[in-house]
C-alpha positions as a printed NumPy array, in Angstrom:
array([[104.627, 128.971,  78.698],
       [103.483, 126.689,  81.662],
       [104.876, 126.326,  84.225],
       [105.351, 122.858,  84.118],
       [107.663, 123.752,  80.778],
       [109.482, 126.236,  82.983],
       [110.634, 123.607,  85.418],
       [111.274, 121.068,  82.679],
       [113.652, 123.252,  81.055],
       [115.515, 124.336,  84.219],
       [116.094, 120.561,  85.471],
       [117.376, 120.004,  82.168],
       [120.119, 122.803,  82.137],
       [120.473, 121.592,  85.44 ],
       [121.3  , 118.285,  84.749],
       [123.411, 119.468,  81.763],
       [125.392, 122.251,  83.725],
       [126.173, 119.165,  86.223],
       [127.379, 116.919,  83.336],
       [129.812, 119.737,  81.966],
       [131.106, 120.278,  85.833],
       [131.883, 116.298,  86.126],
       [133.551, 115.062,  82.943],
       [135.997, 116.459,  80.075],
       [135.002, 117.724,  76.841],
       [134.635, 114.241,  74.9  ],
       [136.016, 116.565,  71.941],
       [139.115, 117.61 ,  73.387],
       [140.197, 113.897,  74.328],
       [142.12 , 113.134,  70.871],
       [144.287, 116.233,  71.675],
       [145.668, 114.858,  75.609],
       [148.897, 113.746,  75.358],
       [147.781, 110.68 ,  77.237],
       [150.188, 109.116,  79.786],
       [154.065, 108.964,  80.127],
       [154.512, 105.427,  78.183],
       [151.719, 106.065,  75.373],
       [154.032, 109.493,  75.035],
       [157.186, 107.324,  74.923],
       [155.914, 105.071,  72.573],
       [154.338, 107.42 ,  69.892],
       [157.819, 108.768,  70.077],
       [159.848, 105.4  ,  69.49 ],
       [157.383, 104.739,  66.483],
       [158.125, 108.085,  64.941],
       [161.983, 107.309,  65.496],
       [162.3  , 110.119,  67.737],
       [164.486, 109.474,  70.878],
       [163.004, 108.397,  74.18 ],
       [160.881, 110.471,  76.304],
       [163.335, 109.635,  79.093],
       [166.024, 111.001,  77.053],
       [163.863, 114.04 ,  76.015],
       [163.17 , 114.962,  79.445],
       [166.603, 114.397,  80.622],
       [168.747, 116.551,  78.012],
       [169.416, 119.863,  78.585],
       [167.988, 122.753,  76.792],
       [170.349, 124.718,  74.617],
       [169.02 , 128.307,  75.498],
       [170.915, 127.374,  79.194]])
């Protein structure tokens, strides 16, 4: 190989390694919970109590 491939390749796992570092995996974002009123209002929709509520009770192993 030249060297001039070399140093192509290693800028480009650089710039990829840097990517990875900076941002989620954009394959993993389907499966965040998202925040506290998207939570409470997939919940509503399912007829499931509040997340207020949810958080609030107390568990029955106490």
């Amino acid at each position: 190989m030249a060297d001039e491939e070399i140093l192509r390749m290693a800028a480009i796992a650089a710039v990829i390694s840097i990517l990875n570092e900076q941002s989620d995996d954009p394959s993993q974002a389907g499966r965040m919970p998202g925040s506290s009123w998207s939570q409470d209002h997939r919940r509503m929709n399912m007829g499931k109590s509040s997340l207020m509520n949810l958080r609030a009770s107390r568990s029955p192993w106490k």
